[in-house]
C-alpha positions as CSV (number, residue, x, y, z in Angstrom):
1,X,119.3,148.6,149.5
2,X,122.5,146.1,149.1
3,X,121.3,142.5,149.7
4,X,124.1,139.7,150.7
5,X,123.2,135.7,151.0
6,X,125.2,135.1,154.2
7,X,126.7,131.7,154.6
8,X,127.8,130.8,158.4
9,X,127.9,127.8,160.4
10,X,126.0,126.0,157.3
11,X,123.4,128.2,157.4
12,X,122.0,130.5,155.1
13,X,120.5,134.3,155.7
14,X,119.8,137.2,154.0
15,X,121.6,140.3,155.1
16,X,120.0,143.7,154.1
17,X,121.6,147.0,154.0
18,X,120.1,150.3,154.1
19,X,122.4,152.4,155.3
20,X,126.5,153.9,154.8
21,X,129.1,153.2,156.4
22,X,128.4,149.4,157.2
23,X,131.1,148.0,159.3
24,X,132.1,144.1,159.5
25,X,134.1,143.0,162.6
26,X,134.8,141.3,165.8
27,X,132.5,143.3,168.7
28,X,131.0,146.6,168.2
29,X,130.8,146.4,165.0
30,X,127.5,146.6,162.2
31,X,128.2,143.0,161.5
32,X,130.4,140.7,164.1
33,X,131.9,137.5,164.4
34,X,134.4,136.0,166.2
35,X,136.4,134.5,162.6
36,X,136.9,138.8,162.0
37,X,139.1,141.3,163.0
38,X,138.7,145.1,164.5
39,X,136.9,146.7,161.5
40,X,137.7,144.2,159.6
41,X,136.0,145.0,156.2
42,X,133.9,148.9,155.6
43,X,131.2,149.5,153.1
44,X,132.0,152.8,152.4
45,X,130.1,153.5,148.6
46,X,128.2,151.8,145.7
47,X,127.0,152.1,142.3
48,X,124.5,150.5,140.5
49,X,125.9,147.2,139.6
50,X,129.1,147.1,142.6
51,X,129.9,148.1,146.6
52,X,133.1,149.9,147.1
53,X,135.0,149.0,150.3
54,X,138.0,149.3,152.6
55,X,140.0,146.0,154.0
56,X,141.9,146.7,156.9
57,X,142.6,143.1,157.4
58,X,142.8,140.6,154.5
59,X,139.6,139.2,152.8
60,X,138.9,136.9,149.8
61,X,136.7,138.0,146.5
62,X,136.1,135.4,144.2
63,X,139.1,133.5,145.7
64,X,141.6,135.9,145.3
65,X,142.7,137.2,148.5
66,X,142.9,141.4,148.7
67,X,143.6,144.2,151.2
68,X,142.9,147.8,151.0
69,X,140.4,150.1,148.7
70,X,138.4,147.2,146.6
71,X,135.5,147.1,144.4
72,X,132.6,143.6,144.8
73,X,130.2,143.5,142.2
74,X,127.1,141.7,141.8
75,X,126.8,137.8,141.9
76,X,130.6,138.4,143.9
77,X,131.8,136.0,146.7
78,X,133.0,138.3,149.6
79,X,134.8,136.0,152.8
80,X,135.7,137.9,155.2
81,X,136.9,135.5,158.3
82,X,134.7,132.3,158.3
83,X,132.1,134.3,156.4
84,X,131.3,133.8,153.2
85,X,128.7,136.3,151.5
86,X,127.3,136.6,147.5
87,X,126.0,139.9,146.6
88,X,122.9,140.1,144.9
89,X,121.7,142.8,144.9
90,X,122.2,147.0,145.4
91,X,119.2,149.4,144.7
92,X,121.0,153.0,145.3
93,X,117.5,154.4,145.7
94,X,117.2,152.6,149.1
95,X,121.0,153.5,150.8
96,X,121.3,156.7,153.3
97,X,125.0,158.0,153.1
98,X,125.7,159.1,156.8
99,X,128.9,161.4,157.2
100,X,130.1,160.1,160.6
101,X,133.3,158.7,161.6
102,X,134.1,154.9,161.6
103,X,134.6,154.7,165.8
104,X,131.1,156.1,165.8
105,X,129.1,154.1,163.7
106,X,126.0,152.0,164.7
107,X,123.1,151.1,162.8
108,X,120.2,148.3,163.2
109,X,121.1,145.4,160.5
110,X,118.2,143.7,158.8
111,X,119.2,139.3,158.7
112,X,115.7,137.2,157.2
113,X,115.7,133.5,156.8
114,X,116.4,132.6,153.1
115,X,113.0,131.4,153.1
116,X,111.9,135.3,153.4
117,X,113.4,136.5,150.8
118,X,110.9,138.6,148.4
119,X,113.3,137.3,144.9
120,X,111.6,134.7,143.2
121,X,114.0,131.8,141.8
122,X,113.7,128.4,140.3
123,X,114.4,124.9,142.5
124,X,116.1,122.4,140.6
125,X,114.5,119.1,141.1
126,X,116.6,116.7,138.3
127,X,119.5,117.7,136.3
128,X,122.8,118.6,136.4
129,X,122.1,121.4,138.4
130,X,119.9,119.4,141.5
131,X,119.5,120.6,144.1
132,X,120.4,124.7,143.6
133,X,118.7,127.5,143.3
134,X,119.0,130.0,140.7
135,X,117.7,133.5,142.1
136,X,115.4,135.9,139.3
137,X,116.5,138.8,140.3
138,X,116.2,140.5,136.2
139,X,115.2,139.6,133.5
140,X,117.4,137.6,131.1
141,X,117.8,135.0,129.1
142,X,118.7,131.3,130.3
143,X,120.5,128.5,128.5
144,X,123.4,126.9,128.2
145,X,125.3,129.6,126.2
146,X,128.3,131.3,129.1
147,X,127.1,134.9,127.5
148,X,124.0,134.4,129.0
149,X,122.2,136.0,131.9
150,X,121.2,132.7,133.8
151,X,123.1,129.9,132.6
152,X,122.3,126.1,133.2
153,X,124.9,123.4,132.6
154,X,122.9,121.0,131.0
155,X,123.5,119.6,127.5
156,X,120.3,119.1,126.3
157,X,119.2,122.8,126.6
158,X,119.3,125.0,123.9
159,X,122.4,128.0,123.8
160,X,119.1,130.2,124.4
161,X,116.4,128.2,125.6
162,X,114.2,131.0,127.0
163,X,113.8,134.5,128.6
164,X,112.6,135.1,131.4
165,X,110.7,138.7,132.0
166,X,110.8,140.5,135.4
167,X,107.8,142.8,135.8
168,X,107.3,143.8,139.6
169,X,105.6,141.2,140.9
170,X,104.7,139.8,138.0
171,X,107.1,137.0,135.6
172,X,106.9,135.7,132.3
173,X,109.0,133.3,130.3
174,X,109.1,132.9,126.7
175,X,110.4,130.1,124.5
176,X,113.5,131.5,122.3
177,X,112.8,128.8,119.1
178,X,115.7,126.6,120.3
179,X,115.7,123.0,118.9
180,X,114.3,121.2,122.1
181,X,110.9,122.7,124.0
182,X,110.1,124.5,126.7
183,X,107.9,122.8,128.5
184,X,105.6,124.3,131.6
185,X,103.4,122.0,133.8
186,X,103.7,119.3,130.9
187,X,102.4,121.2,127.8
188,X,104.9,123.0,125.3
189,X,105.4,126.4,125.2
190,X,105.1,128.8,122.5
191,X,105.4,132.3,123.0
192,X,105.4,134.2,126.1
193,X,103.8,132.5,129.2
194,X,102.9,134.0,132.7
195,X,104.3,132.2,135.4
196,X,103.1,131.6,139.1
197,X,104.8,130.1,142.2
198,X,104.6,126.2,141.9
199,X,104.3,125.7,137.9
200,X,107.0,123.2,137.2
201,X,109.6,124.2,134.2
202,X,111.0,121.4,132.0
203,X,114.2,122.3,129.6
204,X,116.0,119.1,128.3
205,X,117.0,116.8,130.9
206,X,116.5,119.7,134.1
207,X,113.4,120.1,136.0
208,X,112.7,122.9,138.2
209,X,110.0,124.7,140.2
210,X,109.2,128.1,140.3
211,X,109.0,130.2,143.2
212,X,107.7,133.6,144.1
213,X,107.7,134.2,148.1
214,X,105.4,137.0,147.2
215,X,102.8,135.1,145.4
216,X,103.2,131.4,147.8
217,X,106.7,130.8,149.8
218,X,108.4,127.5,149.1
219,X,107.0,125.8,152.2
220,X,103.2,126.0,150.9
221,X,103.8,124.5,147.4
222,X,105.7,121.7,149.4
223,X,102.6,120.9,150.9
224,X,100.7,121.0,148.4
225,X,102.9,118.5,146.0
226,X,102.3,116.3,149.3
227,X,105.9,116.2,150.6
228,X,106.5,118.5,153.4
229,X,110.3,120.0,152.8
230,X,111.5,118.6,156.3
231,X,111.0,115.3,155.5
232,X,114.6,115.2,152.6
233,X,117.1,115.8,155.7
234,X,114.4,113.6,158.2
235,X,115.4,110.7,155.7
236,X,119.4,111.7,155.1
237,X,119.6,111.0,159.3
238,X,116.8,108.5,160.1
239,X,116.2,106.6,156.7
240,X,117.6,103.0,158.6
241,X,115.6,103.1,161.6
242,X,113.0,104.7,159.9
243,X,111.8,102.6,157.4
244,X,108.1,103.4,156.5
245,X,109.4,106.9,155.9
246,X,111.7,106.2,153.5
247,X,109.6,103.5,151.9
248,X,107.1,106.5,151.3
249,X,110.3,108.8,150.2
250,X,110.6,106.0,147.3
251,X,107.3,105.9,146.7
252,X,107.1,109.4,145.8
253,X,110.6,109.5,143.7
254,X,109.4,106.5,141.6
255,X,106.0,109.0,140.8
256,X,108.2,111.6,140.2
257,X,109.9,109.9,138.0
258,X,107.0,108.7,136.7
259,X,105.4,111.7,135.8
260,X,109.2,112.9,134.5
261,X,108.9,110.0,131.8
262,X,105.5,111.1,130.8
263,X,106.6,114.8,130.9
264,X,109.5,114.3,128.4
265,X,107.5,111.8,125.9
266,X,104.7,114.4,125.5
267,X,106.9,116.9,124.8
268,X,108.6,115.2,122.5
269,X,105.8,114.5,120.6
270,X,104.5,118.3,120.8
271,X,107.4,119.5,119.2
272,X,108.9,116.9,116.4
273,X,108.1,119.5,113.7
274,X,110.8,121.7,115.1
275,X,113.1,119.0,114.4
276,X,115.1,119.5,110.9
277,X,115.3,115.9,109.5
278,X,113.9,112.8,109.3
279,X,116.8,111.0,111.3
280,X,116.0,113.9,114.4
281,X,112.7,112.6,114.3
282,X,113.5,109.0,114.4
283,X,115.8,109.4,117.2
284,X,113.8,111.7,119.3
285,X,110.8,109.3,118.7
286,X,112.6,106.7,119.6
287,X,113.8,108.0,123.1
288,X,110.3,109.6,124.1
289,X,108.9,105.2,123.2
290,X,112.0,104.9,125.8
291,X,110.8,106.9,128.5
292,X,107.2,105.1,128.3
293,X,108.0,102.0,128.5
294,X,110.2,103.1,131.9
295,X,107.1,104.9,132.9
296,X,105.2,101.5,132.0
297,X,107.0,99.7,133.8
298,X,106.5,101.8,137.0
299,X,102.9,102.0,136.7
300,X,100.9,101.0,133.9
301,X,98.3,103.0,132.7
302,X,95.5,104.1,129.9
303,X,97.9,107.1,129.4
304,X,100.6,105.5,128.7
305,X,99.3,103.2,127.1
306,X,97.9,105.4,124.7
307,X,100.9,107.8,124.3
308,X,103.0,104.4,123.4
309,X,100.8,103.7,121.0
310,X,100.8,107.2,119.2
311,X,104.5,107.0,119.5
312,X,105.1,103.7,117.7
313,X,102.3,104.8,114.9
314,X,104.6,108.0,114.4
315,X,108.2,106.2,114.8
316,X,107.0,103.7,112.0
317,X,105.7,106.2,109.6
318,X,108.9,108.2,110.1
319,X,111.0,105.4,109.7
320,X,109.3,104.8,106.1
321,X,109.8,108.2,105.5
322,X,113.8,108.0,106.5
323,X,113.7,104.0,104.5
324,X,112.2,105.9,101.5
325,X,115.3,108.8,101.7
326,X,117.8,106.4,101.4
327,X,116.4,104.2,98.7
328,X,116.3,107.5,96.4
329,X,119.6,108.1,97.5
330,X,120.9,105.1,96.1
331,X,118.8,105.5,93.2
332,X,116.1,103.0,94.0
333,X,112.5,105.1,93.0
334,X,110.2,102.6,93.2
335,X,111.3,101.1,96.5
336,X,111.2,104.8,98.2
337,X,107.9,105.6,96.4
338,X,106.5,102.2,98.2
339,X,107.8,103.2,101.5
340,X,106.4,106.7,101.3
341,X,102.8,105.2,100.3
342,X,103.2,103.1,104.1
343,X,102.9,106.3,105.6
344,X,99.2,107.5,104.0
345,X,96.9,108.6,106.7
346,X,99.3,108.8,109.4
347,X,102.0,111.8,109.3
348,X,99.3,114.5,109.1
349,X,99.7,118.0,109.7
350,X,98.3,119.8,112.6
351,X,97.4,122.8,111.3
352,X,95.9,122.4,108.0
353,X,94.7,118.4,108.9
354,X,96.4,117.2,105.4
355,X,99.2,114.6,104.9
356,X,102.8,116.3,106.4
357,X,103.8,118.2,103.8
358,X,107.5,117.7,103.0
359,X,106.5,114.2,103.1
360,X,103.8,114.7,100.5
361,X,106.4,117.0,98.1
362,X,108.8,114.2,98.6
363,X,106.3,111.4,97.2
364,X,105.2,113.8,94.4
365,X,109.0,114.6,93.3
366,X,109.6,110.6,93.2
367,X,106.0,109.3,92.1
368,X,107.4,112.3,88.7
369,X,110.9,110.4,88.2
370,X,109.5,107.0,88.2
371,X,106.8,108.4,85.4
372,X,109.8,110.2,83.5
373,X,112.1,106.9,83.3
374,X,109.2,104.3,83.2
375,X,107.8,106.2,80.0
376,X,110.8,106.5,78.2
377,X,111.6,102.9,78.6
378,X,108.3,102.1,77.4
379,X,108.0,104.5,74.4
380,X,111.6,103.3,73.9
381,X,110.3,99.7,73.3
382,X,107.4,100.5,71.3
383,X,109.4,102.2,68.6
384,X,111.2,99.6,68.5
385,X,108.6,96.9,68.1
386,X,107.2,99.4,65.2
387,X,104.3,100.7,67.0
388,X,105.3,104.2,67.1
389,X,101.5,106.1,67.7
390,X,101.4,103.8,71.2
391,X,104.7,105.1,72.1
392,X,103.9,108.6,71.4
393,X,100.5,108.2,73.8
394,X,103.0,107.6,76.4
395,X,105.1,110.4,75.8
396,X,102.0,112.7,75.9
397,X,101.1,111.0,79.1
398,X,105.0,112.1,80.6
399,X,105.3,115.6,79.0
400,X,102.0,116.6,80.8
401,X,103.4,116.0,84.0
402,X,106.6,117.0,82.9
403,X,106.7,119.5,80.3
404,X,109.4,120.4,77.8
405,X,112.0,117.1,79.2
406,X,114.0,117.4,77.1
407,X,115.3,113.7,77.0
408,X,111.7,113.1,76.3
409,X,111.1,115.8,73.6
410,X,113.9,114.1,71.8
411,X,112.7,111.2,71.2
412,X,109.2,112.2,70.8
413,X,110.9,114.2,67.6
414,X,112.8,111.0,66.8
415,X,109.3,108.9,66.3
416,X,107.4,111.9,64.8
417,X,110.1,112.2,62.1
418,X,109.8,108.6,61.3
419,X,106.8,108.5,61.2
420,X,106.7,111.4,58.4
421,X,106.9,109.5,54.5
422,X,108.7,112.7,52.9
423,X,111.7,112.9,55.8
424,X,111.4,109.7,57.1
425,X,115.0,109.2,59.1
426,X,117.2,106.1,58.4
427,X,117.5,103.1,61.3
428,X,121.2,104.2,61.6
429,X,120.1,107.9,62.3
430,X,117.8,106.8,65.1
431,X,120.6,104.7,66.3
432,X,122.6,107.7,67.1
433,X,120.3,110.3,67.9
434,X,119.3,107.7,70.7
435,X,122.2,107.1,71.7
436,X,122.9,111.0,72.5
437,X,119.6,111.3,74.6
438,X,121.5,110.6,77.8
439,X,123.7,113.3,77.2
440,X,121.0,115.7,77.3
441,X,120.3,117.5,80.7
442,X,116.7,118.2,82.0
443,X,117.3,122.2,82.0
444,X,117.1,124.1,85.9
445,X,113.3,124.9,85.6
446,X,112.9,121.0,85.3
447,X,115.3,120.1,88.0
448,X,113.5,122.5,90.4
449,X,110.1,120.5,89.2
450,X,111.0,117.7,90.4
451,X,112.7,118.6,93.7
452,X,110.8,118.8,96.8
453,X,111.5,122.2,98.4
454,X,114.0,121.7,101.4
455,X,112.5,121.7,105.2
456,X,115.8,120.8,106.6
457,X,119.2,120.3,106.0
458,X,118.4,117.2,103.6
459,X,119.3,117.5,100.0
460,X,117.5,114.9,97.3
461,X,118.6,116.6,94.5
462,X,121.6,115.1,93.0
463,X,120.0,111.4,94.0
464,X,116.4,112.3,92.8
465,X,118.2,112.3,89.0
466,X,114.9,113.1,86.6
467,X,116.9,112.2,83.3
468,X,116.5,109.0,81.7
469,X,118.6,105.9,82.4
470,X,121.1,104.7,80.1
471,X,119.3,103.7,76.3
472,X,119.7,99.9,75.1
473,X,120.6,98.9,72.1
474,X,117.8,99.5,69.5
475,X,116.7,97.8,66.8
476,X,114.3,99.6,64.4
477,X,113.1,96.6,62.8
478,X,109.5,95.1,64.0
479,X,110.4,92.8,66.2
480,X,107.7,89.8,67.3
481,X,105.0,91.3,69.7
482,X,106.0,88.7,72.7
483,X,108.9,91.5,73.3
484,X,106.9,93.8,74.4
485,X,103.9,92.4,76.1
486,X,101.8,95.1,78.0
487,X,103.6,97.5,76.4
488,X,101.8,96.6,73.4
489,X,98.2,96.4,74.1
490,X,98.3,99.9,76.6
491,X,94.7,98.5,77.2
492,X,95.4,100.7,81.1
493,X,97.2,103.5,79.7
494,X,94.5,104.4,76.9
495,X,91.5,103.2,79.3
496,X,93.3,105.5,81.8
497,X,93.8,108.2,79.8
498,X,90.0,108.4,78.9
499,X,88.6,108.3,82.4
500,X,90.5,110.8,83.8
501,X,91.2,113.2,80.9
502,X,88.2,112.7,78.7
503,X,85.3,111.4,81.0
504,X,86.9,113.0,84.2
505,X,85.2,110.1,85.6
506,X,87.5,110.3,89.3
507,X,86.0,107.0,90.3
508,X,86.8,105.2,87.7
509,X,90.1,106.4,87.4
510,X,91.0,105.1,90.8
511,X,89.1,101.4,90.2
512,X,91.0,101.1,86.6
513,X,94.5,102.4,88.5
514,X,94.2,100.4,91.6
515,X,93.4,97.3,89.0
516,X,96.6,97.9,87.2
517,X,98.5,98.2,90.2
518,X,97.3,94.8,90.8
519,X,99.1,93.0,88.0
520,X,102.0,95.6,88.2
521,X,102.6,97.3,91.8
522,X,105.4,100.1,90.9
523,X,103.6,100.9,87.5
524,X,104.0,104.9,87.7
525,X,101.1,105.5,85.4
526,X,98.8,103.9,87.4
527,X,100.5,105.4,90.4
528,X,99.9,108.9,88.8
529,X,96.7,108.7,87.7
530,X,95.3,107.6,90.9
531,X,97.0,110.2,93.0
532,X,95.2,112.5,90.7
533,X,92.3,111.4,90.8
534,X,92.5,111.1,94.7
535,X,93.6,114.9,95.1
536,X,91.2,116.3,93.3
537,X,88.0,114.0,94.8
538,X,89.6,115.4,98.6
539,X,89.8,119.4,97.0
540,X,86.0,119.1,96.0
541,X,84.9,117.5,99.0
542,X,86.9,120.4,101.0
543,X,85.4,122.9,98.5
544,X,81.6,121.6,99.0
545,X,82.2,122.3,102.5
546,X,83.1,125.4,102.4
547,X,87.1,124.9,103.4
548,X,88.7,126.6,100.8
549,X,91.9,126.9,102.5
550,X,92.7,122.9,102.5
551,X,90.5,123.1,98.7
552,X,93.2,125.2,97.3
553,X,96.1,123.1,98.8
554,X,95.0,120.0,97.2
555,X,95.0,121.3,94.4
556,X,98.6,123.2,94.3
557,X,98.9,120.0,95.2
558,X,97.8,118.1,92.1
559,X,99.0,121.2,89.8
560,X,102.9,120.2,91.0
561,X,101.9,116.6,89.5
562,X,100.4,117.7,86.5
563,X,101.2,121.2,85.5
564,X,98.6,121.1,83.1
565,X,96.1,120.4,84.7
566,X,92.7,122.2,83.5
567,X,90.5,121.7,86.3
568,X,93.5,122.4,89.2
569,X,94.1,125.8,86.7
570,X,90.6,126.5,87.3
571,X,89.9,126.2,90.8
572,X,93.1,128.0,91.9
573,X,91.6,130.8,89.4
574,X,88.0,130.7,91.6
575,X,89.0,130.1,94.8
576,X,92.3,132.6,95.2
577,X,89.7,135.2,96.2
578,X,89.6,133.1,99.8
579,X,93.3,133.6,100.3
């Protein structure tokens, strides 16, 4: 069968062919009007994909005006006189061929109203396409890509956004993985979903329903969304004398519109994890807080009120995240570490229920610089002052979290050669093997230690910088014990040391940690020792319960911190058999 949408006298019809030759003319002919001539235009063939034709008298395909043997494929615009026809479909199953002379021919043609057809399409409600209709006539893909099979001029739609499945009477779409959602009915999409007539199909900034004729025409689900179709050209002609009409046509845009808001907020939210980097996140966060406060301000609600709130808890905690990014950037540890600790509790991962993870690598990657430079300052200090065993405690503290720095290592050889009576090294010596530490480079294995792995586009590495800062002059003589203050009792780092190490007292850990943080808020020790003892309290509560699968990420968790870790070792050693 070859199906053409007729347009004529600003109507629209379907015209269906079932039968060879097919004449166009003025009187006699398969198809007249008064615009055509005698035999004006002759189906005379097809293939699967085009009609072949004769033009006795001029006609226009695609604009470009022809005459004589001619070929219109599908999706074609065909005028012949003051008709214009789109082909869209020929099924050579369906054609007879009759051999019979032109003068002769006669046949029954079959013309439905458009809102007859049997081809399901979408109806674009909002968008830059409003107002069309896009037949589904295959299956194909749709986007904004020009390769594609349905394409849809709207920026905000992926190049391939999603495919849509033909299956007899039966259609599917499926989300392609673009950067924005698909979004059906108001929940996200994932996969392959079944559609029916009436679901509503969200795709950036278009919104369109779905029809099947077969399953419910147009003029039902009209109805049923409470606005009879009529009533759009009823308010075009009558909307000045008719004011209660159009008073409910505004009604019913402004809860459109409504619902629109809410729509494009909840998606946003279902999908921020398919967003690359922290500023995508901000942004988009910050348009879906847009679109409910509009929908606020048509109609307040308990949903909206509770989506705003949600949004604002998630644009904060992202903006901390994106604060604590560029504070590392410019080299500034402890402020990102602070901003990163603001977000605790909040940016949690769906599936596993733990904190977001490449916000939890990021802390751990930071929360290990600030140990690695805080220590060496500090061990710095203390062999200066003379108290070289106290600054070697420290190192020990570092190298277990950081094994084999080699900055570190250094100088930990430097005070353990000192301290020797046979070799003991001269203060000039120190000087200068001090002096090189900076020029040592932590080697690759280190660097990757320290770097969170990459789940976008954003690269920490050259601005996460795990070597130590720049060495101070040094003097090797004892120097009076007000220079060194804390450093020189390491009442916390010893006492810490014990509880966690020795005792493995996880309690008192965190009391003794949170009450150094007290009297110093960016010490990294404390910083370290708590988050350890933290992790590991949350992987045996999960391992009591019998979730081994969060268990063992807590402590892969912990093990990143503190490579050495015995008891981390040990569960990943009993539990791997859950995997």
């Amino acid at each position: 069968m070859i199906v053409f949408i007729v347009e004529r006298g600003g109507k629209e019809e379907l015209l269906k062919i079932s039968r060879l030759p097919f004449v166009f003319g003025k009187e006699n002919a398969d198809f007249s009007d008064p615009s055509m001539e005698e035999e004006h235009f002759v189906i005379v063939g097809f293939t699967e994909n085009e009609i072949v034709g004769t033009a006795r008298a001029e006609v226009f395909v695609n604009g470009e005006k022809l005459k004589g043997e001619l070929h219109v494929r599908l999706n074609d615009e065909l005028e012949i006189g003051n008709v214009k026809l789109t082909l869209v479909q020929v099924d050579p199953e369906d054609i007879e061929v009759e051999e019979q002379k032109l003068e002769s021919l006669s046949q029954p043609t079959q013309f439905l109203n458009i809102d007859e057809t049997d081809i399901a399409y979408l109806k674009f409600l909002s968008g830059p396409e409003a107002g069309k209709i896009l037949e589904l006539d295959h299956s194909g893909v749709i986007g904004r890509d020009p390769s594609v099979e349905y394409v849809i001029e709207d920026p905000y739609i992926s190049r391939k956004q999603a495919k849509i499945y033909v299956l007899g009477d039966k259609y599917e779409i499926e989300d392609l993985g673009g950067k924005n959602p698909l979004i059906v009915n108001g929940k996200v999409v994932k996969g392959r979903k079944e559609l029916h007539s009436g679901d509503e199909i969200q795709m950036g900034k278009t919104r369109a329903l779905f029809i099947n004729p077969r399953e419910k025409p147009e003029s039902e689900i009209l109805k049923s969304r409470g606005v009879p179709r009529w009533i759009y050209g009823l308010i075009l002609l009558m909307i000045l004398a008719l004011a209660g009409l159009g008073s409910a046509f505004y009604f019913y845009q402004k809860n459109q519109t409504y619902t629109s808001y809410i729509n494009l907020a909840q998606g946003t939210l279902g999908s921020l994890s398919l967003y690359e980097t922290t500023q995508e996140k901000v942004k988009e966060l910050k348009s879906a807080l847009d679109y409910l406060n509009k929908a606020e301000k048509i109609k307040p609600s308990e949903k909206v009120a509770s989506l705003k709130e949600i949004t604002q808890k998630y644009l904060e905690a992202w903006t901390h995240v994106l604060n604590a990014e560029n504070l590392a950037k410019e080299g500034k540890v402890a402020g990102a570490i602070s901003e990163l600790e603001k977000t605790r509790g909040v940016l949690i991962d769906k599936e596993t229920g733990d904190d977001d993870p490449y916000v939890l690598r990021l802390y751990d990657n930071l929360l290990k610089v600030a140990l690695v430079q805080e220590s060496y300052i500090k061990a710095k200090k203390l062999f200066e002052s003379g108290k070289p065993d106290e600054a070697l405690q420290i190192l020990d503290i570092a190298l277990r979290r950081v094994p084999d720095h080699p900055q570190l290592v250094e100088l930990r050889n430097i005070i353990e050669e000192s301290k020797k009576s046979r070799k003991k090294i001269t203060q000039e010596e120190a000087k200068k093997r001090l002096a090189m530490l900076r020029k040592i480079k932590p080697r690759q294995k280190a660097r990757k230690e320290s770097t969170p792995p990459q789940e976008g586009p954003m690269d920490l590495t050259p601005k996460l910088d795990i070597s130590v800062p720049k060495p101070e002059e040094m003097n090797l003589e004892t120097a009076p014990s007000e220079r060194i203050s804390l450093e020189s009792k390491l009442d916390y780092v010893i006492n810490l040391k014990r509880a966690y190490e020795i005792e493995h007292d996880l309690d008192k850990t965190i009391r003794l940690a949170t009450q150094a943080l007290q009297d110093n808020p960016n010490n990294s020790i404390a910083k370290t020792y708590r988050e350890l003892a933290r992790r590991e309290k949350k992987a045996r509560a999960y391992e009591k319960r019998g979730d081994y699968k969060r268990a063992l990420s807590e402590w892969r968790t912990i093990l990143r911190l503190d490579p050495r870790n015995k008891w981390a070792h040990e569960a990943i050693t009993r539990l791997s058999i859950y995997e």
